[in-house]
N, C-alpha and C positions, 0 to 999 in steps of 0.2 A: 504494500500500500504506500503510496504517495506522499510527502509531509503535508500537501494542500488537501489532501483526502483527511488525512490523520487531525488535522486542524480541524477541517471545518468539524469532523466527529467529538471534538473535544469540545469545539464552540457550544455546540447542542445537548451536550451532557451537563454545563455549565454556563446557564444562562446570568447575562453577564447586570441583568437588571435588579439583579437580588432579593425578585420577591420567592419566596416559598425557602423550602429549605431540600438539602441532599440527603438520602439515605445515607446510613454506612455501607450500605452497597456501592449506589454510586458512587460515592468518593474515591469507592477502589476501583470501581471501574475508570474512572476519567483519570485518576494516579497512575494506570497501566494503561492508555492511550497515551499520556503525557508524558513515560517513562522511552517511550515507542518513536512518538516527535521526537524528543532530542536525540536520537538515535540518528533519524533520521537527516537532522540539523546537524549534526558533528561531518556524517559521512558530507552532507554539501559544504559545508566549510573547508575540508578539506581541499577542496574543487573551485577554485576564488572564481566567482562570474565574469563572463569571457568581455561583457559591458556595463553601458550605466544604467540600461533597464533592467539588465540579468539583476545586478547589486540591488536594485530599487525592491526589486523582487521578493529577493532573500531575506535582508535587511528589514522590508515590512511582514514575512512570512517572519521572521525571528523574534520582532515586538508583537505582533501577534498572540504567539506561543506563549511569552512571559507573564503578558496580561491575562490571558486565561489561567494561565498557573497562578498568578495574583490572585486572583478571583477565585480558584479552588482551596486558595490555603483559608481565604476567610470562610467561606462555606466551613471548612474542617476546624476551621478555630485554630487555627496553627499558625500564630502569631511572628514565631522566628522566622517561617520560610515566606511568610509575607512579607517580612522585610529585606528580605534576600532577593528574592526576586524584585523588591522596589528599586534596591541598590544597582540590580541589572539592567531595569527597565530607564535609569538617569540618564545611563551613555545613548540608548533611543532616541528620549525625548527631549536630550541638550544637544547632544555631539552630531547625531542623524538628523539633523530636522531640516536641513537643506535637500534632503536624497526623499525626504517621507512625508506623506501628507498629514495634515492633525490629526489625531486620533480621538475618536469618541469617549473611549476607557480610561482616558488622563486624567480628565477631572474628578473622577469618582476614586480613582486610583488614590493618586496622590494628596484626596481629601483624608483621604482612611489614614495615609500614612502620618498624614500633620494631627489626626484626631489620635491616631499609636501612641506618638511622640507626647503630647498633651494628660494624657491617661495615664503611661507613664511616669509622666511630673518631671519631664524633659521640658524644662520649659527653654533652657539657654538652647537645645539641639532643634524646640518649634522654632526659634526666628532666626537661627541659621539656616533650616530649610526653607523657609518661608522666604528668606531675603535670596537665597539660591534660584529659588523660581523665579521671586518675581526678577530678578536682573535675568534670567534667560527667555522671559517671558516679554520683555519689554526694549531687547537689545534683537540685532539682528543674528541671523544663524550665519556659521560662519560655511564660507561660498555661495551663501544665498543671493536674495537682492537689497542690497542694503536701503533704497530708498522704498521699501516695501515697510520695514519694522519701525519702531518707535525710536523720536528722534532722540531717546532718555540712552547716554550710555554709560551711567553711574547708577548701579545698585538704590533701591527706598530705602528710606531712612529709616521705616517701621513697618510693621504691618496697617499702621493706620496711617501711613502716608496714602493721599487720594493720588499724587502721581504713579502709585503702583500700580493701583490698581484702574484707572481712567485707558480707555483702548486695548486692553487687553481682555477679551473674553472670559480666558482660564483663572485669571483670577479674579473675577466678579461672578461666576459661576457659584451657584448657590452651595455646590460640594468643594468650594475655597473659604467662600465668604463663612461657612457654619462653624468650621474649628476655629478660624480670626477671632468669631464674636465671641466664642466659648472662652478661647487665651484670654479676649478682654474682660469679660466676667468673671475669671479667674483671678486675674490682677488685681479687679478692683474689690475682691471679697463678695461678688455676689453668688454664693453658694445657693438659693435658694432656686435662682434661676439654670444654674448648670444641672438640680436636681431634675427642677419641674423639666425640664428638655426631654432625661430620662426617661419618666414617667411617659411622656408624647411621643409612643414611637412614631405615631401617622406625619408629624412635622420634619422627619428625618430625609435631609435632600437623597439618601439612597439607606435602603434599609439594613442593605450588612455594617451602618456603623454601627446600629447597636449593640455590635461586640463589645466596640471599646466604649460606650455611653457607659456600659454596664461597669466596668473598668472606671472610668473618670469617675462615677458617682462612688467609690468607693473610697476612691483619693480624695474625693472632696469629703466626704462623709468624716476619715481620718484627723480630716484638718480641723473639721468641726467638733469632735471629740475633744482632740489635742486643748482646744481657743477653754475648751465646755470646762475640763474638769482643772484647768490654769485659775477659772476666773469662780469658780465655785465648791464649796463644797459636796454639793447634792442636788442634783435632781430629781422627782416623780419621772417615773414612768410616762407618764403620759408625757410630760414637759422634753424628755429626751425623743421620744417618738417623733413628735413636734418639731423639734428641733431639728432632726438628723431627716427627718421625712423617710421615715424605713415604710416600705413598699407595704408591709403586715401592719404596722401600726405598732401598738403595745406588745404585739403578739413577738415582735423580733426584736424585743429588746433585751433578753437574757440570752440571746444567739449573739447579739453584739455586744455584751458584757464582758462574753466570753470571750475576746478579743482583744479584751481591753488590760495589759496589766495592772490591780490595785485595784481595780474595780470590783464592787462586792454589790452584790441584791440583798436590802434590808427591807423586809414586807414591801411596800410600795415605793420605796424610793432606792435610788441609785447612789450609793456612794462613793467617793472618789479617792484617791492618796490624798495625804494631808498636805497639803500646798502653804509654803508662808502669806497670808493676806488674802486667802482665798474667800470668798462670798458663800452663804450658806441658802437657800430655798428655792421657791420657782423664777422661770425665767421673766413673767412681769412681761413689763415693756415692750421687751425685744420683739416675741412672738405676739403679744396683745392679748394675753393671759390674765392683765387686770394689774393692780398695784405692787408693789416689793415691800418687802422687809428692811429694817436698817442692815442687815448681811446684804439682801437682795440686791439693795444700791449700788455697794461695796463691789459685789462678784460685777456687776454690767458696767463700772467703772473701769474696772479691773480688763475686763473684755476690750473694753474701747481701748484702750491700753495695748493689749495684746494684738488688738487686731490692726491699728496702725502702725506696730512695728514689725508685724509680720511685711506688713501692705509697703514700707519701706524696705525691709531686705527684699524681697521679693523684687521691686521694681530696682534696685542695685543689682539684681542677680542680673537680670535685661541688661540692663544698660553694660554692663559688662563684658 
């Protein structure tokens, strides 16, 4: 069989839209058609194309292949060979892009991979990639036509620079724009909105990100922990639920206790290690839970505290 035979059989095994999900059948089956392409891809590379459409040929017959294999590691939840193959598919979609025409699978690709990176808590490795793109997204491909691309040939300053993203489709593309917003809600401490996302799968500009939604909400969840039992001595159950927005309610909060070192279940409240200064009762204010205690003050003073010095290292980590 053919490598454009063998492709398009893998295309169809691995629809690249993301809705439904793979058996563990097919995983293996599309893993042993995929095993069979490279096979196939090795023996032509061996064989360099005799011209510039033979190359044009290959060359899109090989990003092809990678993107489908992208596409199959997130079906299998196989995060490391997702990113292997992203790392593959860079030289395609930077160094190839004079020989290859745009590809449909980039933006959802390389959305996943800034949402990896994110989820993670890569945050110094999100705007190295992110400033990677946009300067190759925004510069001309080299042998191309240079009065075709943007007249920009110095790298954005941010991701919220608007000259980044202004004339460039790929990065105004809603599977760019969604991890952007999410890094920025990140920065600014708005943890409640990185949950609620979570919770929305139907909002997700392609549905296999919520691999790593699932992921990011866990690292945000952490962080919210960390800020909780710093600025308090205890919370109710219900107040931590609340708080952390667990998917069960009251119900997962002795599944997340358990996670927690020093944390201890006392009848209905949550108690914490003993912290110097730490604030003792419900959260009040914060959530809209109703008035505090003189502790209660204490702990959401404490909190404000915590959280804009987090919200300063954090933004020295960027800038950095």
């Amino acid at each position: 069989m053919s490598a454009s035979d063998l492709l398009s059989q893998l295309q169809s095994l691995v629809p690249q839209d993301g809705r439904g999900s793979l058996s563990a059948a097919d995983v293996a089956k599309a893993q042993d058609v995929l095993r069979k392409l490279k096979l196939e891809l090795v023996k032509q590379q061996s064989s360099p194309p005799a011209d510039a459409v033979a190359l044009s040929d290959f060359l899109g017959l090989q990003r092809a292949t990678l993107e489908s294999a992208a596409f199959l590691s997130l079906y299998a939840k196989d995060v490391p060979a997702f990113v292997r193959y992203i790392a593959q598919l860079k030289t395609s979609y930077n160094d190839m892009r004079a020989y290859l025409p745009p590809s449909k699978a980039q933006a959802p690709l390389l959305g996943a991979y800034l949402l990896c990176l994110l989820a993670q808590n890569h945050i110094a490795d999100f705007h190295t990639e992110y400033d990677l793109l946009a300067y190759a997204a925004t510069s001309a491909p080299a042998g191309g036509n240079i009065g075709a691309a943007s007249s920009s040939s110095l790298p954005p300053s941010s991701p919220t620079s608007s000259r980044s993203v202004s004339g460039s489709a790929l990065l105004s593309s809603s599977c760019i724009a969604f991890p952007v917003a999410l890094e920025q809600q990140l920065m600014e401490g708005s943890y409640a909105q990185i949950l609620a996302a979570n919770a929305n799968s139907s909002a997700l500009p392609h549905p296999l990100y919520a691999l790593f939604l699932d992921t990011l909400a866990a690292t945000v969840r952490t962080k919210i922990a960390d800020c909780s039992e710093q600025a308090y001595g205890s919370l109710t159950r219900k107040d931590l639920a609340q708080l952390l927005k667990l998917p069960g309610g009251e119900k997962d909060v002795e599944a997340f206790v358990k996670t927690r070192q020093g944390w201890v279940l006392q009848g209905d409240n949550v108690v914490f290690p003993s912290r110097s200064g730490a604030g003792s009762g419900g959260i009040g204010g914060i959530i809209g839970g109703g008035g505090a205690s003189e502790g209660g003050v204490a702990g959401i003073q404490a909190l404000k505290t915590i959280q804009q010095t987090l919200a300063y290292a954090t933004e020295l980590e960027r800038i950095v």
